[in-house]
Z-matrix of the N, CA and C atoms (Angstrom, degrees):
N
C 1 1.437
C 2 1.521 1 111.33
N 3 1.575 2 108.71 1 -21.54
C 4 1.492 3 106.72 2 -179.02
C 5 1.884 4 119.31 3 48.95
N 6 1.374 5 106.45 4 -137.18
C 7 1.787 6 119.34 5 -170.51
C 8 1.375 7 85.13 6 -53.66
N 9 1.483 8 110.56 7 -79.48
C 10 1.955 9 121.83 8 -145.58
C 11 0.891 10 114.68 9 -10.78
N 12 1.472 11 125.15 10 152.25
C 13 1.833 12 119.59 11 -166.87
C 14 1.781 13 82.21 12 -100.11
N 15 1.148 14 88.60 13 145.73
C 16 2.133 15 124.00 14 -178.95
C 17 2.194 16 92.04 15 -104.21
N 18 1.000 17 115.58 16 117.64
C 19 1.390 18 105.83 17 152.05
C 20 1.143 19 110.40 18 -78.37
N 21 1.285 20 119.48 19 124.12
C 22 2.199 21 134.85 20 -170.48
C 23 1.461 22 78.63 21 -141.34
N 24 1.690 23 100.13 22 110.41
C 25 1.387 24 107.62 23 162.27
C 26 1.666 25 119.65 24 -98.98
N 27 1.280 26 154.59 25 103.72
C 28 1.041 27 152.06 26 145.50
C 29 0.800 28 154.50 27 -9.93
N 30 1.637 29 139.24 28 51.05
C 31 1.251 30 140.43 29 -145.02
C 32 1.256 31 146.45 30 -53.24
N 33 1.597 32 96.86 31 -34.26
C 34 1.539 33 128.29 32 -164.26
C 35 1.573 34 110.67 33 -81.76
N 36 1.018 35 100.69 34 -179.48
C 37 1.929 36 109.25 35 -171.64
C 38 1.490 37 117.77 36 -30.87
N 39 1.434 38 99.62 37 -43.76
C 40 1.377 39 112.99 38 -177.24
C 41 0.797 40 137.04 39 -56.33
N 42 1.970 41 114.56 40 -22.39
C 43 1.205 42 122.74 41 -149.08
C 44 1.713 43 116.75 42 26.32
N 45 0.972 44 138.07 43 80.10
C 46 1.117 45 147.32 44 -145.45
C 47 1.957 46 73.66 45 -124.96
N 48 1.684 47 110.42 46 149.33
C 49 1.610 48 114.11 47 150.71
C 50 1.223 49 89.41 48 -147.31
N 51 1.591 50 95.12 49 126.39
C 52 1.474 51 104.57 50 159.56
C 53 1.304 52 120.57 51 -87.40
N 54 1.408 53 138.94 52 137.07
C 55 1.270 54 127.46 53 170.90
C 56 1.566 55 137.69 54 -102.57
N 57 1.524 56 99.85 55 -4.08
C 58 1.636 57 115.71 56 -176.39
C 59 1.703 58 101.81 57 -123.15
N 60 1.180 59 110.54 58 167.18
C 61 1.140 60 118.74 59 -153.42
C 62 1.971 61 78.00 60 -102.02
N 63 0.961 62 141.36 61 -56.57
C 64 1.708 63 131.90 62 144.20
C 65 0.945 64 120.10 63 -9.89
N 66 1.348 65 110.06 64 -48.27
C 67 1.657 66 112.70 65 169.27
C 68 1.829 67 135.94 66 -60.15
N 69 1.426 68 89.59 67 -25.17
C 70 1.480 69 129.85 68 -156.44
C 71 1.909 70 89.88 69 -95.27
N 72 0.929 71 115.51 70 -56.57
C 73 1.676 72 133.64 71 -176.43
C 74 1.514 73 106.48 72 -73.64
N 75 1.480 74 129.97 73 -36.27
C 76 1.250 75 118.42 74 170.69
C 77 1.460 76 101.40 75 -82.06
N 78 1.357 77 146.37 76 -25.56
C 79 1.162 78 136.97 77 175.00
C 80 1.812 79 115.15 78 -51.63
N 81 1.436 80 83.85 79 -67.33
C 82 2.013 81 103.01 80 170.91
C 83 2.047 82 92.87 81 -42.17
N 84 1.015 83 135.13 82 -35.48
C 85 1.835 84 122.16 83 -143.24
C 86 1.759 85 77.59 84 -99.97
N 87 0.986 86 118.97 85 -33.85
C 88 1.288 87 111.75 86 -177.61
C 89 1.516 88 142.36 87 -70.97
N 90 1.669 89 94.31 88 -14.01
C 91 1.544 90 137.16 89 -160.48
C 92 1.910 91 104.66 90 48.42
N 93 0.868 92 131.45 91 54.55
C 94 1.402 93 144.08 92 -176.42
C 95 1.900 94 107.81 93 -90.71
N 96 1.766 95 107.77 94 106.38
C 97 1.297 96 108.14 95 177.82
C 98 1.490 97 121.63 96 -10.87
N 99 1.196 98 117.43 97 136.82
C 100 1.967 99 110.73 98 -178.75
C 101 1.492 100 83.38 99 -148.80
N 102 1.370 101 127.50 100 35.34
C 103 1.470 102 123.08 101 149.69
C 104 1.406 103 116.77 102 -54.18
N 105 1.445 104 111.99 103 105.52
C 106 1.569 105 116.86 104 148.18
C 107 1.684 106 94.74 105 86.63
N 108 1.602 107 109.82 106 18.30
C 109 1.584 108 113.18 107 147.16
C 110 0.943 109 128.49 108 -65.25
N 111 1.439 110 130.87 109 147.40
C 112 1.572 111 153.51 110 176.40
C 113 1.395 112 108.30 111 -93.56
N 114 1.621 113 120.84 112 79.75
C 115 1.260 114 111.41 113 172.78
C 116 1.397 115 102.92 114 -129.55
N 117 1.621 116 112.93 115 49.04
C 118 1.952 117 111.84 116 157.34
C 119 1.178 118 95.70 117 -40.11
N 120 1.507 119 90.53 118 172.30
C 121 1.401 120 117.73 119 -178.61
C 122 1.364 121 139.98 120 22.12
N 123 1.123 122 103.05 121 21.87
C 124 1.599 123 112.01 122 170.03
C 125 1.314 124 123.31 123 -85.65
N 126 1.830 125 124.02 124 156.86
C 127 1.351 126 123.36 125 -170.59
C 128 1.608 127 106.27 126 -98.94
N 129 1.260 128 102.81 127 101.22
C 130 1.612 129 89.29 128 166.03
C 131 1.736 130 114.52 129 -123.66
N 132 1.359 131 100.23 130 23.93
C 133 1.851 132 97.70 131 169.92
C 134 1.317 133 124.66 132 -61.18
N 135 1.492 134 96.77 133 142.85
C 136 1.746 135 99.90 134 -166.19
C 137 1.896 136 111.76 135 99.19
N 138 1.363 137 121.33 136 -16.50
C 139 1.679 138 109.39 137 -172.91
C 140 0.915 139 110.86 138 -85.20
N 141 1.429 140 121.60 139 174.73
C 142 1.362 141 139.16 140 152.13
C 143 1.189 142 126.00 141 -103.53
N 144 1.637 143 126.86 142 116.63
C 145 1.216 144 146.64 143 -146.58
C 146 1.137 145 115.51 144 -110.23
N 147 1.216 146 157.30 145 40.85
C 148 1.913 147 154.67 146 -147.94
C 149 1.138 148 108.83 147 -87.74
N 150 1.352 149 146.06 148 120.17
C 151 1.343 150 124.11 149 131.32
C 152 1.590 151 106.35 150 105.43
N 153 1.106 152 131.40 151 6.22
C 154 1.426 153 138.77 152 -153.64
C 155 1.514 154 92.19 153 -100.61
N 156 1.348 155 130.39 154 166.94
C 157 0.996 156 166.70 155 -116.04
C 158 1.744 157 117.67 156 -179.68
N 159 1.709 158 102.40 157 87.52
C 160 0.924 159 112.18 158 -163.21
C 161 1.864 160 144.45 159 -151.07
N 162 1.765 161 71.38 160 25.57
C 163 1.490 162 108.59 161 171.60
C 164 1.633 163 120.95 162 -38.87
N 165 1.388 164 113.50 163 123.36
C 166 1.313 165 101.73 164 175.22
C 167 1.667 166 114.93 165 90.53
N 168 0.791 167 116.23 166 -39.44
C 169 1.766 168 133.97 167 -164.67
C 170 1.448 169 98.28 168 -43.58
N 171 1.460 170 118.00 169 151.20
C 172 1.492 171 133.82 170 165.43
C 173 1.496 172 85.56 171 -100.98
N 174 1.252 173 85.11 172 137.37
C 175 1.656 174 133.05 173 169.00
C 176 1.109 175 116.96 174 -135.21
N 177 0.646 176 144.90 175 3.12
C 178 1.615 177 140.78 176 -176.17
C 179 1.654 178 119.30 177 -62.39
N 180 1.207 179 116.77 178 126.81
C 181 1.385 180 129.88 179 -162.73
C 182 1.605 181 120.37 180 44.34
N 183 1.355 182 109.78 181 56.10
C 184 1.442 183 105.01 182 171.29
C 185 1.214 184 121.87 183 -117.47
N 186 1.219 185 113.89 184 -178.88
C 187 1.572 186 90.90 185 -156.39
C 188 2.126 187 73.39 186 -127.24
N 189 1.686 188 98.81 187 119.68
C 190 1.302 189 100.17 188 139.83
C 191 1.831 190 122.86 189 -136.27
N 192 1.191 191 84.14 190 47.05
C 193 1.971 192 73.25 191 173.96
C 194 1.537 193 123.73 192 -82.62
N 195 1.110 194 104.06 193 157.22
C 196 1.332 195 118.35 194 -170.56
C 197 1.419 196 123.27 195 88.35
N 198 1.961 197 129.17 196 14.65
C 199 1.273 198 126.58 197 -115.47
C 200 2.045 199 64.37 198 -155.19
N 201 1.796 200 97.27 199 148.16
C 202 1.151 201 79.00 200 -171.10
C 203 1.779 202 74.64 201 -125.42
N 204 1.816 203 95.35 202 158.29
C 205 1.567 204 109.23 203 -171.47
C 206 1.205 205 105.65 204 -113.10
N 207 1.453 206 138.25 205 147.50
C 208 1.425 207 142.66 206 156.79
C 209 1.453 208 129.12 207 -153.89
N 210 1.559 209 101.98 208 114.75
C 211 1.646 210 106.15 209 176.76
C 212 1.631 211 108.16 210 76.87
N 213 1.391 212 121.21 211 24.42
C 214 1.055 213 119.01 212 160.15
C 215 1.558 214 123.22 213 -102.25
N 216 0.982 215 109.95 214 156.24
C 217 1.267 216 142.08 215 -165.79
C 218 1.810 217 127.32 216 -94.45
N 219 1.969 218 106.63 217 63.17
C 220 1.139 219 106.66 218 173.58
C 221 1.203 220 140.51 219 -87.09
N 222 1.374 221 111.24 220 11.27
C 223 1.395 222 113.49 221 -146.97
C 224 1.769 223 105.50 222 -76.06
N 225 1.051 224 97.50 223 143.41
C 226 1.753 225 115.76 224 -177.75
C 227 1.464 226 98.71 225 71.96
N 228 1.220 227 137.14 226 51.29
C 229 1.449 228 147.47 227 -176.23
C 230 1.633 229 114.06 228 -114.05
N 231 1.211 230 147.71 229 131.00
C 232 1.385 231 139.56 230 -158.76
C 233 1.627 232 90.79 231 -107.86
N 234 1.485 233 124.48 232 119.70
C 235 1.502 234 123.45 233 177.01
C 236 1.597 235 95.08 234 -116.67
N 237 1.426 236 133.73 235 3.35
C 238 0.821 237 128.49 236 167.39
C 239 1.882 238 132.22 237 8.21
N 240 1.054 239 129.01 238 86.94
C 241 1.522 240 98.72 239 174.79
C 242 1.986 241 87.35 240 103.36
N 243 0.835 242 118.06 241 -26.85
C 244 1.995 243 117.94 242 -134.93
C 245 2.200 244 76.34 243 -72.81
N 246 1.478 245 110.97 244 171.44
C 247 1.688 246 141.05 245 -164.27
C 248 1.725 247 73.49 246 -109.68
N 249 1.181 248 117.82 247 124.90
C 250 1.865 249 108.61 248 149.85
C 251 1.847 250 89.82 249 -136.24
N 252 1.263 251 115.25 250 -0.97
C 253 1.677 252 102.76 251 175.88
C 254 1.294 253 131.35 252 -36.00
N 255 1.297 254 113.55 253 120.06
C 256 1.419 255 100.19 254 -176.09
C 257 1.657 256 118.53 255 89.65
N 258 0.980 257 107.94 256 -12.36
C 259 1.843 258 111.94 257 169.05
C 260 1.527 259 106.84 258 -75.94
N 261 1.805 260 87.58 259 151.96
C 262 1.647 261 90.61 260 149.70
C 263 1.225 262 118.64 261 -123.14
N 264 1.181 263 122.34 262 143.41
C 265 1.844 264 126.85 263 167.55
C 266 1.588 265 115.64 264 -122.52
N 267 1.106 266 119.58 265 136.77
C 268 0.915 267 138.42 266 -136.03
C 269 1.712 268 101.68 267 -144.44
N 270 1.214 269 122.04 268 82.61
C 271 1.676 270 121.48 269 -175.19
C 272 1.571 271 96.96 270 78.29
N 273 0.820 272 130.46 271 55.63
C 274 1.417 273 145.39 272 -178.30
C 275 1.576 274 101.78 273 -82.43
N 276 1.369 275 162.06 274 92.13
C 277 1.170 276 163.19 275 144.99
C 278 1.814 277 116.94 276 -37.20
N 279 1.513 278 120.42 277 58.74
C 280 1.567 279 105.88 278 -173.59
C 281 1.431 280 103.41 279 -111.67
N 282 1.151 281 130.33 280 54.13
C 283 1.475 282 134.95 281 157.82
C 284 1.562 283 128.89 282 -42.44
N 285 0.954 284 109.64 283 96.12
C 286 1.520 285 93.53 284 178.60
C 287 1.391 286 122.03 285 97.03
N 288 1.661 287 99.50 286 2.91
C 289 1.738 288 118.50 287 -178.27
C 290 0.737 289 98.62 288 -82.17
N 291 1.778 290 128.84 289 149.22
C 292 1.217 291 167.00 290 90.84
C 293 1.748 292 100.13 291 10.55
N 294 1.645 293 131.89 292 114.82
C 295 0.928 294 120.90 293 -166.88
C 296 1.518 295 94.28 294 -150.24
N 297 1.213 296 129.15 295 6.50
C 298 1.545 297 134.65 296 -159.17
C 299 1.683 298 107.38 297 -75.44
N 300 1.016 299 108.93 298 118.26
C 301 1.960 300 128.42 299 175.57
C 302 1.734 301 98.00 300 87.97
N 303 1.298 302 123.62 301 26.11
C 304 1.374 303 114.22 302 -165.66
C 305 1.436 304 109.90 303 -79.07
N 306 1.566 305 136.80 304 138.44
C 307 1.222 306 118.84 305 -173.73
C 308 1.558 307 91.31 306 -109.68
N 309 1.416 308 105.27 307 129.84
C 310 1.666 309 123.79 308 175.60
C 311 2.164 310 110.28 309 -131.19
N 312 1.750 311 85.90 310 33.04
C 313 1.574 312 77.70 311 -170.55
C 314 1.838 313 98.36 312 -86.65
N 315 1.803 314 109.07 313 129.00
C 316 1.217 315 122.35 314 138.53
C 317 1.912 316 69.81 315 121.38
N 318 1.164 317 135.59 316 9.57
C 319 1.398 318 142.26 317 -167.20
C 320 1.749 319 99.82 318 -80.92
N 321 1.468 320 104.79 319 129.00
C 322 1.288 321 106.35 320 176.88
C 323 1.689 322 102.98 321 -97.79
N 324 1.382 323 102.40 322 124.40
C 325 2.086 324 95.22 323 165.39
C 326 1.982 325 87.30 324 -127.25
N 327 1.376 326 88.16 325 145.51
C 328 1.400 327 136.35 326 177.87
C 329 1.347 328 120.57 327 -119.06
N 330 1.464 329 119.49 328 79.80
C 331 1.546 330 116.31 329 176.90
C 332 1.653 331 112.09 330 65.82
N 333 1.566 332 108.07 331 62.23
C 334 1.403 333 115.63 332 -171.45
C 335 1.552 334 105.21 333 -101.93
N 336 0.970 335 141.28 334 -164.99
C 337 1.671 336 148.41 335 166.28
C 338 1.542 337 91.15 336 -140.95
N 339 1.573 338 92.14 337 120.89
C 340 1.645 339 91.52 338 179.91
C 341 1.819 340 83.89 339 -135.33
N 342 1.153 341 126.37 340 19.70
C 343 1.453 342 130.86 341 155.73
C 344 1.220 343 101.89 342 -31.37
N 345 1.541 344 96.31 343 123.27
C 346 1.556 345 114.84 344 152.18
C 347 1.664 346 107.66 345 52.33
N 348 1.575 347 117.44 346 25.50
C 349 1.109 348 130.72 347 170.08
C 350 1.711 349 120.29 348 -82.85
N 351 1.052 350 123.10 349 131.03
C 352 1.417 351 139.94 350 -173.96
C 353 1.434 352 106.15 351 -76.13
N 354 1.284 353 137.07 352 84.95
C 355 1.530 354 137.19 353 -171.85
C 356 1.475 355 101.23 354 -108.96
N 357 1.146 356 150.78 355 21.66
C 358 1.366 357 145.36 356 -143.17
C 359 1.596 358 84.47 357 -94.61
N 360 1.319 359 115.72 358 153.54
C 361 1.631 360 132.28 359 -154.41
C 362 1.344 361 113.05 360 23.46
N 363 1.341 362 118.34 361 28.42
C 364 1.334 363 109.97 362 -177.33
C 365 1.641 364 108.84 363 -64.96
N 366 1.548 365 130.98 364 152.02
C 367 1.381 366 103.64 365 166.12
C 368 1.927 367 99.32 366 -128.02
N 369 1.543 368 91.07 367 135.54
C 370 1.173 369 124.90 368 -170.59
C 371 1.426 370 129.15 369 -98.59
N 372 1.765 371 96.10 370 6.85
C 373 1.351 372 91.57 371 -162.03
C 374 1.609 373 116.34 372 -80.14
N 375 1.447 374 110.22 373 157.99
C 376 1.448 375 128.09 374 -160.56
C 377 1.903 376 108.82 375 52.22
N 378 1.071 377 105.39 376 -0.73
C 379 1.925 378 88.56 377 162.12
C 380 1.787 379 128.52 378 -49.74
N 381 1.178 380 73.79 379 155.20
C 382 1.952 381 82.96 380 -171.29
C 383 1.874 382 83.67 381 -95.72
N 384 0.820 383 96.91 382 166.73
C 385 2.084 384 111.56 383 -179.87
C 386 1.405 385 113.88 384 -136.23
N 387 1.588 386 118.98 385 -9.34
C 388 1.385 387 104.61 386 -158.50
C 389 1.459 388 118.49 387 -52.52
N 390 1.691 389 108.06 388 147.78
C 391 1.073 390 117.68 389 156.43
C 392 1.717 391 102.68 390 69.49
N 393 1.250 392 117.82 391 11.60
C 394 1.326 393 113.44 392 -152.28
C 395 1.989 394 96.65 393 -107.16
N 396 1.361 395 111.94 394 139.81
C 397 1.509 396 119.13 395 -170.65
C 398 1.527 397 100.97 396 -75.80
N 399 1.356 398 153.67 397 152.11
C 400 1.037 399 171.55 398 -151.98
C 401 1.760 400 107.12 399 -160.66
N 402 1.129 401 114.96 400 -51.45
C 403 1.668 402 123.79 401 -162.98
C 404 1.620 403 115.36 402 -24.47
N 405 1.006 404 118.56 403 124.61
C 406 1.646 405 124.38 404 -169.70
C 407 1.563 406 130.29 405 52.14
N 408 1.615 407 96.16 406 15.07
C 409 1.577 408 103.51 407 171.77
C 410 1.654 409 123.85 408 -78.00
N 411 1.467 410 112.29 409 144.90
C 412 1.452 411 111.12 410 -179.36
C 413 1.866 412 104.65 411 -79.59
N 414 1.302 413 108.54 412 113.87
C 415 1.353 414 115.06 413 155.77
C 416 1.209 415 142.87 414 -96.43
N 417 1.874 416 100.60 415 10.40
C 418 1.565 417 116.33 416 -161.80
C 419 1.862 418 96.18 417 -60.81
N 420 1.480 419 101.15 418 133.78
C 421 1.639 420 116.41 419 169.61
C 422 1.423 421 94.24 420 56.66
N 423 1.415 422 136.24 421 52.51
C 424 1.578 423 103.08 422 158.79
C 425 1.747 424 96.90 423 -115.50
N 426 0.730 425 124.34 424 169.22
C 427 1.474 426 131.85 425 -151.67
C 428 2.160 427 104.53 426 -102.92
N 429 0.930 428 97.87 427 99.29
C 430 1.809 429 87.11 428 -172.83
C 431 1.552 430 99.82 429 -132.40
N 432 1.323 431 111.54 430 60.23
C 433 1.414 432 142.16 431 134.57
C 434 1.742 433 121.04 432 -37.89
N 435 1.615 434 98.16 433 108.49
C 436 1.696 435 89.71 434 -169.99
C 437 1.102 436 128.66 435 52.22
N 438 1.537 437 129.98 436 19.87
C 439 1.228 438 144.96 437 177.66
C 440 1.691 439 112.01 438 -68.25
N 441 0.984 440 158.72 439 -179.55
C 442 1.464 441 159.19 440 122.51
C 443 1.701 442 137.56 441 -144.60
């Protein structure tokens, strides 16, 4: 995405708006609340994610695959559409997320909360699952081909 301005709206106390996708990446490096941020469509494949705070958040169509996750905090977050192929997460908190068309094929999760998560066409194929919560999630049509 480079320069182009990203509208990243800010939810939290701060009202904080970020407007560059730089802007968006020093926030994440900083670990700086991103509760109930607006960062669709942004590129963040390839990062490293720890510890962030990220309840609520739009995600929708972004691309983080290849990007490894840990101990963050998505739950009730819309990833809609979002690239996670090829990631790993690792204590991943997505309860109650929005997960519909998400591609997580060849995606390792390790002890995730996918409670009451919305996966419907998700495709899953060749994902690893360990240890990973499922309980009351929608799986209608998502594809978990060679999955385990």
């Amino acid at each position: 995405m480079g320069t182009e301005e990203v509208a990243v709206q800010q939810m939290s106390d701060e009202g904080k708006v970020l407007k560059s996708q730089e802007q968006v990446l020093d926030a994440l490096r900083k670990h700086e609340d991103l509760t109930g941020a607006d960062l669709s469509g942004l590129d963040l494949a390839g990062m490293k994610l720890a510890g962030l705070k990220m309840a609520g958040a739009k995600l929708s169509a972004v691309d983080i695959s290849g990007s490894m996750i840990a101990g963050v905090d998505l739950s009730q977050a819309d990833l809609a559409g979002a690239d996670l192929s090829g990631a790993k997460l690792m204590g991943v908190n997505l309860a109650q997320a929005v997960l519909r068309k998400v591609k997580l094929v060849g995606a390792r999760l390790m002890g995730v909360n996918l409670g009451q998560t919305d996966l419907a066409n998700a495709d899953l194929t060749g994902a690893s699952l360990l240890g990973t919560n499922l309980e009351g999630g929608n799986l209608r049509e998502a594809n978990l081909t060679s999955s385990k």
